[in-house]
gemmi code that builds the backbone of each chain (N, CA, C; Angstrom):
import gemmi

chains = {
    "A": [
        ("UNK", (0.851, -1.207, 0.000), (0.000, 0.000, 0.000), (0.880, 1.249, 0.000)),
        ("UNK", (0.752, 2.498, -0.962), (1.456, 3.463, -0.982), (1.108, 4.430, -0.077)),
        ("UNK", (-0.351, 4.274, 0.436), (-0.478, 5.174, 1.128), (-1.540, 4.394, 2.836)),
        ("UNK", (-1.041, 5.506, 3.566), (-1.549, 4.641, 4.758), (-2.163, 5.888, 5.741)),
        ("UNK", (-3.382, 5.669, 6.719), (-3.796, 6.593, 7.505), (-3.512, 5.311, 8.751)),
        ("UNK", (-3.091, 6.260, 10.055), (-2.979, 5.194, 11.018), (-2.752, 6.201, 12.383)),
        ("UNK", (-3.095, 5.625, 13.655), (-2.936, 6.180, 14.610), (-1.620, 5.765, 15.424)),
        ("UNK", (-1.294, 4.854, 14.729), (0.294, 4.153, 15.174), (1.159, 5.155, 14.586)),
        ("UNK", (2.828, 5.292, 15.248), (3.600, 5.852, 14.635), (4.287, 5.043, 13.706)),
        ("UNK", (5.384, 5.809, 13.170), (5.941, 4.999, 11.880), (7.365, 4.908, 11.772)),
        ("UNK", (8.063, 3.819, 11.373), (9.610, 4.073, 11.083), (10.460, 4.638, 10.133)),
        ("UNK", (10.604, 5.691, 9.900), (11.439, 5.832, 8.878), (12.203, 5.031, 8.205)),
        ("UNK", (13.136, 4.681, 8.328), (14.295, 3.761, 7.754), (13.437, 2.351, 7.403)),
        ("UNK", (12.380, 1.825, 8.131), (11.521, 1.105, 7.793), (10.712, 1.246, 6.431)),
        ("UNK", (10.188, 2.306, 6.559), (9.447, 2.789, 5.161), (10.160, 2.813, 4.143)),
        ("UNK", (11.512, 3.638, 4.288), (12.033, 4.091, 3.126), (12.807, 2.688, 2.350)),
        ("UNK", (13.284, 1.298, 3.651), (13.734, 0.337, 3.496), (12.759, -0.758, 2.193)),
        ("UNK", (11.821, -0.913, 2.828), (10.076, -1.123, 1.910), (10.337, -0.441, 0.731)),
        ("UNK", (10.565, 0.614, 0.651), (10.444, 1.241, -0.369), (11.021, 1.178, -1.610)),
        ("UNK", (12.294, 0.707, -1.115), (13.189, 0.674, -2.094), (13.612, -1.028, -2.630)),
        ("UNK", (13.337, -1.862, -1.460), (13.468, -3.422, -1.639), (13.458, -3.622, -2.725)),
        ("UNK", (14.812, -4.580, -2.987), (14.552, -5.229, -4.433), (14.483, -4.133, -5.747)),
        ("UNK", (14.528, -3.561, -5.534), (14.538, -2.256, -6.826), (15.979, -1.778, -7.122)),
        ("UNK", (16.831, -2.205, -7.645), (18.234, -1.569, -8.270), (17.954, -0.537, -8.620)),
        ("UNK", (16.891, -0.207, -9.769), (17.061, 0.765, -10.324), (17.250, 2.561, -9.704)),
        ("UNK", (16.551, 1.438, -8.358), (16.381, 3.090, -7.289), (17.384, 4.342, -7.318)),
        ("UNK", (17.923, 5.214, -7.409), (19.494, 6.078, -7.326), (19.182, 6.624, -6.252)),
        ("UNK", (17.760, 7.063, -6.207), (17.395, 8.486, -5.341), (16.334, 8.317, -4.116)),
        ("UNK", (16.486, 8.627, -2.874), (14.986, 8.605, -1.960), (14.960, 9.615, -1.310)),
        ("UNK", (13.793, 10.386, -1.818), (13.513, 11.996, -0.670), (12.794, 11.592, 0.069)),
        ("UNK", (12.319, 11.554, 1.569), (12.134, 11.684, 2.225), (11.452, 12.990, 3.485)),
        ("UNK", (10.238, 13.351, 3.438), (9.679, 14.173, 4.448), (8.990, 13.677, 5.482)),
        ("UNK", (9.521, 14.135, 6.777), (8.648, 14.250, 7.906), (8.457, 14.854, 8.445)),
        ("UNK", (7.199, 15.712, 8.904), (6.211, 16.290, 9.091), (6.231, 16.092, 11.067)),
        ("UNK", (6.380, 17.129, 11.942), (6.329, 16.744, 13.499), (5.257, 18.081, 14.005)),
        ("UNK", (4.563, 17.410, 15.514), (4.283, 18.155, 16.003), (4.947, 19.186, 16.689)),
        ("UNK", (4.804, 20.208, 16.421), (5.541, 21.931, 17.263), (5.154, 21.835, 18.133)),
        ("UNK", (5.847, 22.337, 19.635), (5.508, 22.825, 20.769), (4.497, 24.305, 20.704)),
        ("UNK", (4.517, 24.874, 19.823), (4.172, 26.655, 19.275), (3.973, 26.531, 18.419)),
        ("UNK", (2.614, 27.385, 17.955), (1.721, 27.710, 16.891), (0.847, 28.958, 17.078)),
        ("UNK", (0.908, 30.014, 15.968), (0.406, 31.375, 16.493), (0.399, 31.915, 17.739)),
        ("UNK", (1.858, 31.737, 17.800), (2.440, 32.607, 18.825), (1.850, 31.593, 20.676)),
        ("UNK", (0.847, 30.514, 20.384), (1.106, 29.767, 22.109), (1.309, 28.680, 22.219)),
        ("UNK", (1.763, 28.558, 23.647), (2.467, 26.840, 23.333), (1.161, 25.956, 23.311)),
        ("UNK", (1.287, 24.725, 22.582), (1.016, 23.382, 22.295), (1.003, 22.086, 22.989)),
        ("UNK", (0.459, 22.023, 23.648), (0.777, 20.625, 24.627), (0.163, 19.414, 24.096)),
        ("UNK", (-1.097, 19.652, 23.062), (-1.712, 18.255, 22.456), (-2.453, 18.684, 21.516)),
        ("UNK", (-2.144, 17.818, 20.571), (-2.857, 18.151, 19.252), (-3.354, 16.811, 18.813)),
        ("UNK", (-4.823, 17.169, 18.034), (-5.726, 15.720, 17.678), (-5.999, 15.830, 16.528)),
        ("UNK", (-5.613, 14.716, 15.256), (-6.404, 15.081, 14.112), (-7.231, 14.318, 13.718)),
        ("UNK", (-7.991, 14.841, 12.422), (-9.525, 14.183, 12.459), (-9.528, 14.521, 10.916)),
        ("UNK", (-10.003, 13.081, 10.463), (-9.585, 13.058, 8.843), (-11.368, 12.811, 8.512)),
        ("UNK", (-11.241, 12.389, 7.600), (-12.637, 12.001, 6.400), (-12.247, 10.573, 5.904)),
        ("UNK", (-12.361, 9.407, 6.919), (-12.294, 8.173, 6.320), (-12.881, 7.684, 5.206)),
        ("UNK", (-12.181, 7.268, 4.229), (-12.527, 6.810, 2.707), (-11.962, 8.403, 1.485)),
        ("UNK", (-12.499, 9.033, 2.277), (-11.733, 10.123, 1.424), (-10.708, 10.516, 1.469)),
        ("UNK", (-9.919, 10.656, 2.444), (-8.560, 10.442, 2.680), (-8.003, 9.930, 2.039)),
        ("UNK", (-7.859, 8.584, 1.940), (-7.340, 7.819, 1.552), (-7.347, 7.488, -0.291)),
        ("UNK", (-8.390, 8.083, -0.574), (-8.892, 8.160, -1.764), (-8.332, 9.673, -2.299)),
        ("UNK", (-8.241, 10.425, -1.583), (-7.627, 12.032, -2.161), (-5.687, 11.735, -1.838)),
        ("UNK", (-5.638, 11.123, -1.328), (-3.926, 10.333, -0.873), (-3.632, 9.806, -2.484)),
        ("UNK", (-4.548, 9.070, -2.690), (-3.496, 7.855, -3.444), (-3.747, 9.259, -4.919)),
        ("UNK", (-4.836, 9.928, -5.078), (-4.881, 10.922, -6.444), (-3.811, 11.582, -6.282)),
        ("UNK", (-3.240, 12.080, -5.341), (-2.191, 12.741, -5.315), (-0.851, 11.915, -5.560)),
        ("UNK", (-0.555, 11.057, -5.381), (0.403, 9.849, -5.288), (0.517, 9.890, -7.515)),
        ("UNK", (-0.789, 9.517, -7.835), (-1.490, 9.348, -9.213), (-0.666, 10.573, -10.052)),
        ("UNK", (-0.705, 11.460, -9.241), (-0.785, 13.056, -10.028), (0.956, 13.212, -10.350)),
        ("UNK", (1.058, 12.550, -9.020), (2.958, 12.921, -9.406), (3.725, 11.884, -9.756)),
        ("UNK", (2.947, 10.659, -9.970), (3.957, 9.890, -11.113), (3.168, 10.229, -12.354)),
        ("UNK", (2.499, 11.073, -12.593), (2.054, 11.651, -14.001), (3.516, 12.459, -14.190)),
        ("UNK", (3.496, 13.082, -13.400), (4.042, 14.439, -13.702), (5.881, 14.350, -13.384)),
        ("UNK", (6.117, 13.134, -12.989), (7.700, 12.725, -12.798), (7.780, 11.402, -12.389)),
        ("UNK", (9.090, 10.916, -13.201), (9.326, 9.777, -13.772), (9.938, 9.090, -12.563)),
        ("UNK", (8.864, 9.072, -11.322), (9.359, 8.481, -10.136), (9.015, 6.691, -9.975)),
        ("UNK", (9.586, 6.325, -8.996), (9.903, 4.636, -9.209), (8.820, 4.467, -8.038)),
        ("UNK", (8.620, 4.868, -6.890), (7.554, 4.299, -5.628), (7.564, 5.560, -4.993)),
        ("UNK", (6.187, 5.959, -4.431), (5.810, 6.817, -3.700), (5.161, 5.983, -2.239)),
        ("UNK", (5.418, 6.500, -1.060), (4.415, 6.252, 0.014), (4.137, 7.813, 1.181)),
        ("UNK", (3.079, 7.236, 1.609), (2.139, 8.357, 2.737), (1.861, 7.821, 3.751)),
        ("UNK", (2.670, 8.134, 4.785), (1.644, 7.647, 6.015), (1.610, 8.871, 6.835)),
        ("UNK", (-0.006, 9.488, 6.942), (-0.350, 10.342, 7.723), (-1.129, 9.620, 9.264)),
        ("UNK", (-0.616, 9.997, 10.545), (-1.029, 10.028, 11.692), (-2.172, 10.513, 11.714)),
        ("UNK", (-3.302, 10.330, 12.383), (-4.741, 10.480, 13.576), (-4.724, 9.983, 14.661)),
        ("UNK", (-5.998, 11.003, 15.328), (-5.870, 10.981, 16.784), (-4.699, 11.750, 17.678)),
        ("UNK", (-4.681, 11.400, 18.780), (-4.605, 12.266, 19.779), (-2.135, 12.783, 19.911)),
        ("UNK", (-1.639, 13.641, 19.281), (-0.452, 13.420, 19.563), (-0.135, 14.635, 20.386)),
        ("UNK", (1.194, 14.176, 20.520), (2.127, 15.415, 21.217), (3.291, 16.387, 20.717)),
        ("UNK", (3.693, 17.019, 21.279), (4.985, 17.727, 20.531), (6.219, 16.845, 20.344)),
        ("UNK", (6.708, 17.131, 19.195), (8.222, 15.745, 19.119), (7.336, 14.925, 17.913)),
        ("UNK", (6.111, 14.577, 18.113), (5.576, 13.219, 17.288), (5.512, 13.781, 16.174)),
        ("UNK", (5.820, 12.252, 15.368), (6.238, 12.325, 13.899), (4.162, 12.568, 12.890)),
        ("UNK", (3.900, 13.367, 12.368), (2.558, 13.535, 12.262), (2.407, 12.818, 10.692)),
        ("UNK", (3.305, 13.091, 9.488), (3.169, 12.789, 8.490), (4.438, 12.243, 7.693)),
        ("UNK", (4.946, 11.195, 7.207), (5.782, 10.393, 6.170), (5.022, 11.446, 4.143)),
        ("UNK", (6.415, 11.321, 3.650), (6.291, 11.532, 2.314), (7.514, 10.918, 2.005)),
        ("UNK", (7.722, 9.543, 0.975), (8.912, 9.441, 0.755), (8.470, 8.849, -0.897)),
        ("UNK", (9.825, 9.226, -1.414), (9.338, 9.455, -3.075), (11.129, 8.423, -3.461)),
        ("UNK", (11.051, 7.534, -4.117), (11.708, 6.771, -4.606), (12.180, 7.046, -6.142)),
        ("UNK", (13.448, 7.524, -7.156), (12.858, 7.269, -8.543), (15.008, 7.263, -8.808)),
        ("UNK", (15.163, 7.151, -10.091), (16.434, 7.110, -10.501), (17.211, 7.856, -10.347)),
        ("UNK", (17.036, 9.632, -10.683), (17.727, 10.684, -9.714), (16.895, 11.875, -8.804)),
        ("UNK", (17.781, 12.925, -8.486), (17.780, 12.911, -7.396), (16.916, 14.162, -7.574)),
        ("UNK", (16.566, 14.924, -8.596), (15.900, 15.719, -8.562), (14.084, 15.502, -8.650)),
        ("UNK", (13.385, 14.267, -9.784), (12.386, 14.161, -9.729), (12.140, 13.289, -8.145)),
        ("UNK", (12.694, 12.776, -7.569), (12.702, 12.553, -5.683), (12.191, 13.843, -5.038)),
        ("UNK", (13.279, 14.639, -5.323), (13.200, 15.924, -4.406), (11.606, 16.291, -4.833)),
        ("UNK", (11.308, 16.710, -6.072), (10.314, 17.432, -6.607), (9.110, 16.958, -5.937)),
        ("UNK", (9.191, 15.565, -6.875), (7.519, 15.040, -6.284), (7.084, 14.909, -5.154)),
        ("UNK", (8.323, 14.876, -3.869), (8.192, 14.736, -2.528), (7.660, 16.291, -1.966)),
        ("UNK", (8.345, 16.843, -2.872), (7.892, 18.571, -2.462), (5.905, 18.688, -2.437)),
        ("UNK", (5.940, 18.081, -4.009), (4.867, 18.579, -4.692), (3.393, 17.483, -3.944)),
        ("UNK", (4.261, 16.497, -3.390), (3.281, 15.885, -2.951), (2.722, 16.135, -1.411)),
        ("UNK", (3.571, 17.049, -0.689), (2.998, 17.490, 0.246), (2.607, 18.810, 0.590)),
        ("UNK", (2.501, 19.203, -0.733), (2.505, 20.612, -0.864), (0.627, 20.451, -1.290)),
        ("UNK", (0.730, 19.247, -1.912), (-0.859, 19.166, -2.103), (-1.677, 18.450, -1.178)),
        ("UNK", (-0.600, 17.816, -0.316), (-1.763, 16.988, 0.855), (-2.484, 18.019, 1.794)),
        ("UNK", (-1.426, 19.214, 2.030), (-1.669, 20.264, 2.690), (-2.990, 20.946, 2.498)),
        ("UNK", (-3.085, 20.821, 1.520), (-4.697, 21.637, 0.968), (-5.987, 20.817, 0.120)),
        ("UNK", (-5.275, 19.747, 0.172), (-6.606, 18.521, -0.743), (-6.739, 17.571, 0.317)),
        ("UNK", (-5.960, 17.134, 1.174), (-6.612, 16.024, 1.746), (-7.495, 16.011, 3.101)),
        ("UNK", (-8.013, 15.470, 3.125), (-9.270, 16.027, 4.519), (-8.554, 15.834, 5.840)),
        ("UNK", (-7.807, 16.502, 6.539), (-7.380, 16.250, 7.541), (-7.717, 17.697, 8.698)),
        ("UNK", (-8.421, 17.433, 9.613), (-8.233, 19.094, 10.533), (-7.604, 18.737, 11.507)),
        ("UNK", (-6.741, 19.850, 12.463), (-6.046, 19.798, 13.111), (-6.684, 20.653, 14.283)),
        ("UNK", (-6.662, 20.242, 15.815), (-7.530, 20.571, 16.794), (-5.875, 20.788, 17.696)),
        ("UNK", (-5.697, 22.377, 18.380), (-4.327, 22.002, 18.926), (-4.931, 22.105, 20.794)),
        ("UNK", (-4.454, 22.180, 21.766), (-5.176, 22.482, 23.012), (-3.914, 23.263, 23.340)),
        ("UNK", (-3.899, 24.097, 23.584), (-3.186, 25.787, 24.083), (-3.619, 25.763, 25.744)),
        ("UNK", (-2.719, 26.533, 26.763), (-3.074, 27.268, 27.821), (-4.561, 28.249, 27.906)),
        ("UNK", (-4.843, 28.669, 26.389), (-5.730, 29.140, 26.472), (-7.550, 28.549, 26.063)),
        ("UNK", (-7.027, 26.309, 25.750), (-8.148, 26.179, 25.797), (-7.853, 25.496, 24.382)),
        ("UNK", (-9.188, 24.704, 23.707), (-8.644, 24.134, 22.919), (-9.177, 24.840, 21.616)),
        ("UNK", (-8.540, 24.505, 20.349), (-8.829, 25.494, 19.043), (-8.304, 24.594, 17.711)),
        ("UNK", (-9.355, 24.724, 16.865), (-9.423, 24.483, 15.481), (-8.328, 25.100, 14.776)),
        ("UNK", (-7.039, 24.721, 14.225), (-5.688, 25.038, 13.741), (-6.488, 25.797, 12.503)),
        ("UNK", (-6.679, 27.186, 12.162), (-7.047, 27.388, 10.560), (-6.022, 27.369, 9.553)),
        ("UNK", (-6.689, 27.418, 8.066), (-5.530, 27.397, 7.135), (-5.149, 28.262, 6.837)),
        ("UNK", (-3.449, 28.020, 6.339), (-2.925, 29.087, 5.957), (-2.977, 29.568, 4.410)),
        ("UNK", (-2.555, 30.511, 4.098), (-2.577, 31.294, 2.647), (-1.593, 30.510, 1.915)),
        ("UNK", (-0.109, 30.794, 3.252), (1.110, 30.300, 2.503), (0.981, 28.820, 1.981)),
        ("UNK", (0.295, 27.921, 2.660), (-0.518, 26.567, 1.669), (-0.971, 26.537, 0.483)),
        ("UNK", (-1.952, 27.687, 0.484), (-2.227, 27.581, -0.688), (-1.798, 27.833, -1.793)),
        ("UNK", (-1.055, 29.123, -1.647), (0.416, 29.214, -2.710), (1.263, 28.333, -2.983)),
        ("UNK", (1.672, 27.203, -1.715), (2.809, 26.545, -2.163), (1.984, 25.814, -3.108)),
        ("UNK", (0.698, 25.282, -2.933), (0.069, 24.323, -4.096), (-0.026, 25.292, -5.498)),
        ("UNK", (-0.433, 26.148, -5.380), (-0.741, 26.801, -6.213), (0.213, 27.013, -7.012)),
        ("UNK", (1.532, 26.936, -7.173), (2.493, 26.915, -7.716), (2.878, 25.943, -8.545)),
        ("UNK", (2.339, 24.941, -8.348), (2.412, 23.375, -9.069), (1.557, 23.867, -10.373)),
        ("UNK", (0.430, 24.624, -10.284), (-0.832, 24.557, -10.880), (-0.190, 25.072, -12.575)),
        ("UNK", (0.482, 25.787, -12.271), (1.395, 26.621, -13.369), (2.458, 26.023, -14.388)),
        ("UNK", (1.892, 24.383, -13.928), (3.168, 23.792, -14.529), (4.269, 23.493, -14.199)),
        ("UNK", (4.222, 24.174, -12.751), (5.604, 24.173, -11.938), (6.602, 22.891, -11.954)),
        ("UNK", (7.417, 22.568, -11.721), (8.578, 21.440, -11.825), (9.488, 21.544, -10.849)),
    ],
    "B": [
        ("UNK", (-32.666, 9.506, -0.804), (-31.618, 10.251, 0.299), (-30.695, 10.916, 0.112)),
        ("UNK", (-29.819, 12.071, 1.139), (-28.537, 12.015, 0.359), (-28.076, 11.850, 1.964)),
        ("UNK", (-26.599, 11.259, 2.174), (-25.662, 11.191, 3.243), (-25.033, 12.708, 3.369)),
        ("UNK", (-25.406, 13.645, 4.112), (-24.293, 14.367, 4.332), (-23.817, 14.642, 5.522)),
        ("UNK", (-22.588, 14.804, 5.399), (-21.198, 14.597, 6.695), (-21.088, 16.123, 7.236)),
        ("UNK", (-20.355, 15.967, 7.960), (-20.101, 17.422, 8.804), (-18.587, 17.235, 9.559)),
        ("UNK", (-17.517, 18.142, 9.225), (-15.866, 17.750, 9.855), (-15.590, 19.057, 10.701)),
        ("UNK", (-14.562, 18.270, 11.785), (-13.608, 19.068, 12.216), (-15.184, 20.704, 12.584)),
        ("UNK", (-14.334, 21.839, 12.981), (-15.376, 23.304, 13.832), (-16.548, 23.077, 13.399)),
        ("UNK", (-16.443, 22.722, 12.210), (-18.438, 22.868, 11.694), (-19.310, 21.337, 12.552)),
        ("UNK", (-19.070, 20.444, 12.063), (-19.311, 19.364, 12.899), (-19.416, 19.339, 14.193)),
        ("UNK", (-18.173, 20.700, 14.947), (-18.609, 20.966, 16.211), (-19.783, 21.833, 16.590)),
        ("UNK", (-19.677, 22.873, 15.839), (-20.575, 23.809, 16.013), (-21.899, 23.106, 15.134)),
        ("UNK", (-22.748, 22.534, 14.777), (-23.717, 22.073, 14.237), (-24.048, 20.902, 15.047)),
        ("UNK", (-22.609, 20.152, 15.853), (-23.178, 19.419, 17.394), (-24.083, 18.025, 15.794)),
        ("UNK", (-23.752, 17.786, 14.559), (-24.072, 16.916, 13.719), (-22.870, 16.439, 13.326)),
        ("UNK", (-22.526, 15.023, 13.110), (-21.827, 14.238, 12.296), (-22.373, 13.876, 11.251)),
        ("UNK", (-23.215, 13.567, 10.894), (-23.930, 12.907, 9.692), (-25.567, 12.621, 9.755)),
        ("UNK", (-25.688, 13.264, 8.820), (-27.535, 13.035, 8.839), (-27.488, 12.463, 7.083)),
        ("UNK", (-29.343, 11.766, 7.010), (-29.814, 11.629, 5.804), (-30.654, 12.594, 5.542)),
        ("UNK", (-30.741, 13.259, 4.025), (-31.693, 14.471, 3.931), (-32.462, 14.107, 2.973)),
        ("UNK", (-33.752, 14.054, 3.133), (-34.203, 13.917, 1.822), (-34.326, 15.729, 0.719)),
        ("UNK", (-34.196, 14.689, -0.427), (-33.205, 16.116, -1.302), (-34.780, 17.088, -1.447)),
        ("UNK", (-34.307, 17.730, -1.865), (-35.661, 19.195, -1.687), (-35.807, 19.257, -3.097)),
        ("UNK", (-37.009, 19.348, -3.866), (-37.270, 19.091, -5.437), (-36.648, 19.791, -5.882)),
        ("UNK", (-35.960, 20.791, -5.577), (-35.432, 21.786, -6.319), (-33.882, 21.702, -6.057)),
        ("UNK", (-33.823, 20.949, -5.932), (-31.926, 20.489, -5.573), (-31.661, 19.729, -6.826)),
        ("UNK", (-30.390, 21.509, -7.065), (-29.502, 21.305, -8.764), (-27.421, 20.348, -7.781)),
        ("UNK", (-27.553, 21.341, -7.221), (-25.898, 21.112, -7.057), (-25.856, 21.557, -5.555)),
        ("UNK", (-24.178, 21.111, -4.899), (-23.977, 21.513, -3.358), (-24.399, 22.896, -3.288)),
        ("UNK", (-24.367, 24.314, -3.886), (-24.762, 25.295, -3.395), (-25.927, 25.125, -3.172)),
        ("UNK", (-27.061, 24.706, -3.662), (-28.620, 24.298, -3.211), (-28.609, 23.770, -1.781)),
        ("UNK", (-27.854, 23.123, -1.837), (-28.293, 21.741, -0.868), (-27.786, 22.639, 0.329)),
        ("UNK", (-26.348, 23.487, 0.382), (-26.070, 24.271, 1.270), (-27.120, 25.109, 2.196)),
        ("UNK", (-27.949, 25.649, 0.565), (-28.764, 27.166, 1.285), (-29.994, 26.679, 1.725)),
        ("UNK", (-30.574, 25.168, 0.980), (-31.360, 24.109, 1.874), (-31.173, 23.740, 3.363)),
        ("UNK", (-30.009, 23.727, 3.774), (-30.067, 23.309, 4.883), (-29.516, 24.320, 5.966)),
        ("UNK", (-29.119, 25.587, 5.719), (-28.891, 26.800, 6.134), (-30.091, 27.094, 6.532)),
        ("UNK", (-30.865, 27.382, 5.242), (-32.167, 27.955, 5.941), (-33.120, 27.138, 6.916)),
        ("UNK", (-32.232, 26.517, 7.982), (-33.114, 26.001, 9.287), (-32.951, 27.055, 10.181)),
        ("UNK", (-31.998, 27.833, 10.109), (-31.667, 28.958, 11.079), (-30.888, 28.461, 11.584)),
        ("UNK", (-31.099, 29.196, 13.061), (-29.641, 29.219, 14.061), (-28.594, 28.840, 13.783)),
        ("UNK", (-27.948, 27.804, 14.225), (-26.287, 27.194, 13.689), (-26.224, 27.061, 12.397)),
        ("UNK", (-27.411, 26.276, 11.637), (-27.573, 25.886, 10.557), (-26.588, 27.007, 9.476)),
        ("UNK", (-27.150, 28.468, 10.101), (-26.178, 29.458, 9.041), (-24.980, 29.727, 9.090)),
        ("UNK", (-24.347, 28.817, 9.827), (-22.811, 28.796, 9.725), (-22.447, 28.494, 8.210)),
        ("UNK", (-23.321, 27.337, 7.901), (-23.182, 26.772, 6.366), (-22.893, 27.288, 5.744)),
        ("UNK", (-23.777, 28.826, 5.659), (-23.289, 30.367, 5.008), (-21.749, 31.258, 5.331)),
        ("UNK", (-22.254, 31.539, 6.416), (-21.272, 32.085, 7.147), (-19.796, 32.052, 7.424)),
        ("UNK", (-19.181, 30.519, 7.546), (-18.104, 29.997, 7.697), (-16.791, 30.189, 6.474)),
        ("UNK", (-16.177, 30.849, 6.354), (-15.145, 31.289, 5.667), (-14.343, 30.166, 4.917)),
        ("UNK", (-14.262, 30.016, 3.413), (-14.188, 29.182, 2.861), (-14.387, 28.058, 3.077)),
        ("UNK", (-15.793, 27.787, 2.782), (-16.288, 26.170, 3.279), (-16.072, 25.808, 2.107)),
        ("UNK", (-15.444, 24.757, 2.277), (-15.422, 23.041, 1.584), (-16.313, 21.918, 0.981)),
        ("UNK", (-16.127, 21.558, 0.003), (-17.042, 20.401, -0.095), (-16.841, 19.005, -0.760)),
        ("UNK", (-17.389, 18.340, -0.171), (-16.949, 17.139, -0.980), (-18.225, 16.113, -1.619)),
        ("UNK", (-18.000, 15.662, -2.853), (-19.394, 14.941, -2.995), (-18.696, 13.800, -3.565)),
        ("UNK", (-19.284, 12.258, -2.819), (-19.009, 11.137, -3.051), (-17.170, 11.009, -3.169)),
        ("UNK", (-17.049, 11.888, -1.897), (-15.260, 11.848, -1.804), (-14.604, 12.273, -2.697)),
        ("UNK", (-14.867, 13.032, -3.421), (-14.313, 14.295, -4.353), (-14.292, 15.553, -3.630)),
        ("UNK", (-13.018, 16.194, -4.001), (-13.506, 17.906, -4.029), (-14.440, 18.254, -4.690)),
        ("UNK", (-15.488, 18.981, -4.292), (-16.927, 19.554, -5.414), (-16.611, 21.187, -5.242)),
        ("UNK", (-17.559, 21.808, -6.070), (-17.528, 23.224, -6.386), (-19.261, 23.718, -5.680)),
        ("UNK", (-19.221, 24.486, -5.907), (-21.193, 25.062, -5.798), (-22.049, 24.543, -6.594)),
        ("UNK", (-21.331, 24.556, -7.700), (-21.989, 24.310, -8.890), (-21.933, 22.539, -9.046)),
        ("UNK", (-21.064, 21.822, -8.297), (-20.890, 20.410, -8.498), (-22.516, 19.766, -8.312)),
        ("UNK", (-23.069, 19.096, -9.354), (-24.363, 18.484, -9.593), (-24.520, 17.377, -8.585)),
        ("UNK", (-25.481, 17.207, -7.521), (-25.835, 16.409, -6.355), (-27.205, 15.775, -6.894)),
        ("UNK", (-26.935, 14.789, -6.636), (-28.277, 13.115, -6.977), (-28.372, 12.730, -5.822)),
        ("UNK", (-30.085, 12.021, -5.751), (-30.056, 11.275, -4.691), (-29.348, 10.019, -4.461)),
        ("UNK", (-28.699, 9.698, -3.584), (-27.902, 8.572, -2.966), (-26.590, 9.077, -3.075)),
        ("UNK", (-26.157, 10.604, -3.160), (-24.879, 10.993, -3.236), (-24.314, 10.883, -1.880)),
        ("UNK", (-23.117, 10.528, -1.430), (-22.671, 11.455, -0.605), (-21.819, 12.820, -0.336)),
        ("UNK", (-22.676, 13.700, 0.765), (-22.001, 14.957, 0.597), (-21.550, 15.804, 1.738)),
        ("UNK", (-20.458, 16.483, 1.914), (-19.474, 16.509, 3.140), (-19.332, 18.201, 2.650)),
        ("UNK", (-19.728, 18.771, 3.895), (-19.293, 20.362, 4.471), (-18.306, 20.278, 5.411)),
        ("UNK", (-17.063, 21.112, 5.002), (-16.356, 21.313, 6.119), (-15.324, 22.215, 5.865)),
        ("UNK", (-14.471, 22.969, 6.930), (-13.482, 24.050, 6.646), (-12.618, 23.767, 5.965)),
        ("UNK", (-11.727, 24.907, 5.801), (-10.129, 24.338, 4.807), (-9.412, 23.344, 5.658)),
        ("UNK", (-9.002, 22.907, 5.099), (-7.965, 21.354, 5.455), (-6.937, 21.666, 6.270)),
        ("UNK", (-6.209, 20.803, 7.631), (-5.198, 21.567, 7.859), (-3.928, 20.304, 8.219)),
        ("UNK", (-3.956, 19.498, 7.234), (-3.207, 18.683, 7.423), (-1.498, 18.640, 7.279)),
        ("UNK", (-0.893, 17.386, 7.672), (0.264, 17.601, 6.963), (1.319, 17.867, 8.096)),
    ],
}
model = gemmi.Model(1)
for chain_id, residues in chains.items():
    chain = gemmi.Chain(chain_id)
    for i, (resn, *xyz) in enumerate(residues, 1):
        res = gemmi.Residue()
        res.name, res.seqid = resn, gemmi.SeqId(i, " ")
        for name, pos in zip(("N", "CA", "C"), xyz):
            atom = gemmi.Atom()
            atom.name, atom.element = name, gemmi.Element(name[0])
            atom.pos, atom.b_iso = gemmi.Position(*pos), 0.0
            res.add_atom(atom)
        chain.add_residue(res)
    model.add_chain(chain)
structure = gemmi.Structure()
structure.add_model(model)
structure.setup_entities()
């Protein structure tokens, strides 16, 4: 499975190990992970919960996965995004992009979380000193996607 | 019928996860179905109100204009904040 929703954490070197098994042809593996901050708009963070759209998730995951071996000549993509209840330090989201060099890796790993950010159903609930609050979105998200839209590379 | 969902602040504030609606004869697309179920009042007009609401029909991104059938499913909710 390339892509995974789970409330378990995840191994890096595990994933990226999977990933590449048995594949010579591999040259290149980018790699993103995604952690919870202690601080967010300016207060601290002690627990954060997320809350996805089961079936759609997973279904707006793998289109995106779809979109960027359209768009670069990559060898294996995987996703594993975290739900439920984490803390600061925890690993929240995996992007690791497999392909021959080292630039369509870098790219699609960019481009693929540049779009999970704003297509895939995930909200983020953080609990602050001051109580708990719905994380809103940012602009700068939508630009970074929005940049792909142009043809970007 | 149609299934529609409710996520994340709106889901809180509407105190709904998921109801069945039966569709209103005059239901073209999600903006209908929106101002259908807005006009219950009170919370209901968050539907309106809520700053770039979202939608999804049968686990797609949809538009206003995205065309809604009965037995669709269809999901209101804020911008995404994943990742």
């Amino acid at each position: 499975m390339s892509v995974r929703v789970q409330q378990e954490d995840f191994d890096l070197s595990a994933e990226v190990a999977a990933l590449r098994a048995g594949q010579p042809g591999v040259g290149a593996v980018a790699a993103f992970v995604g952690l919870v901050r202690d601080m967010n708009e300016g207060s601290g963070v002690s627990e954060m919960a997320l809350e996805h759209y089961p079936g759609m998730t997973e279904k707006a995951l793998e289109a995106i996965v779809a979109e960027a071996r359209a768009r670069w000549d990559i060898l294996g993509a995987r996703i594993i995004h975290r739900v439920g209840t984490l803390q600061p330090c925890d690993q929240i989201v995996l992007v690791a992009v497999s392909s021959a060099h080292r630039g369509e890796a870098f790219a699609a790993c960019e481009f693929i979380m540049d779009y999970l950010k704003t297509r895939a159903p995930f909200w983020k609930r953080e609990v602050t000193p001051a109580g708990a609050r719905w994380v809103d979105a940012r602009e700068t998200d939508d630009s970074a996607a929005a940049r792909w839209e142009k043809g970007g590379k | 019928m149609i299934k529609v969902l409710y996520f994340a602040g709106l889901r809180e504030a509407l105190g709904t996860a998921a109801e069945e609606v039966s569709p209103p004869l005059d239901l073209l697309d999600v903006g209908a179905l929106r101002a259908h179920l807005a006009a219950r009042g009170g919370d209901w007009e968050k539907l309106l109100t809520t700053k770039n609401l979202r939608f999804a029909v049968n686990q797609d991104m949809a538009r206003a204009d995205t065309p809604v059938h009965d037995g669709d499913e269809v999901a209101f909710f804020p911008p995404v904040t994943g990742g």
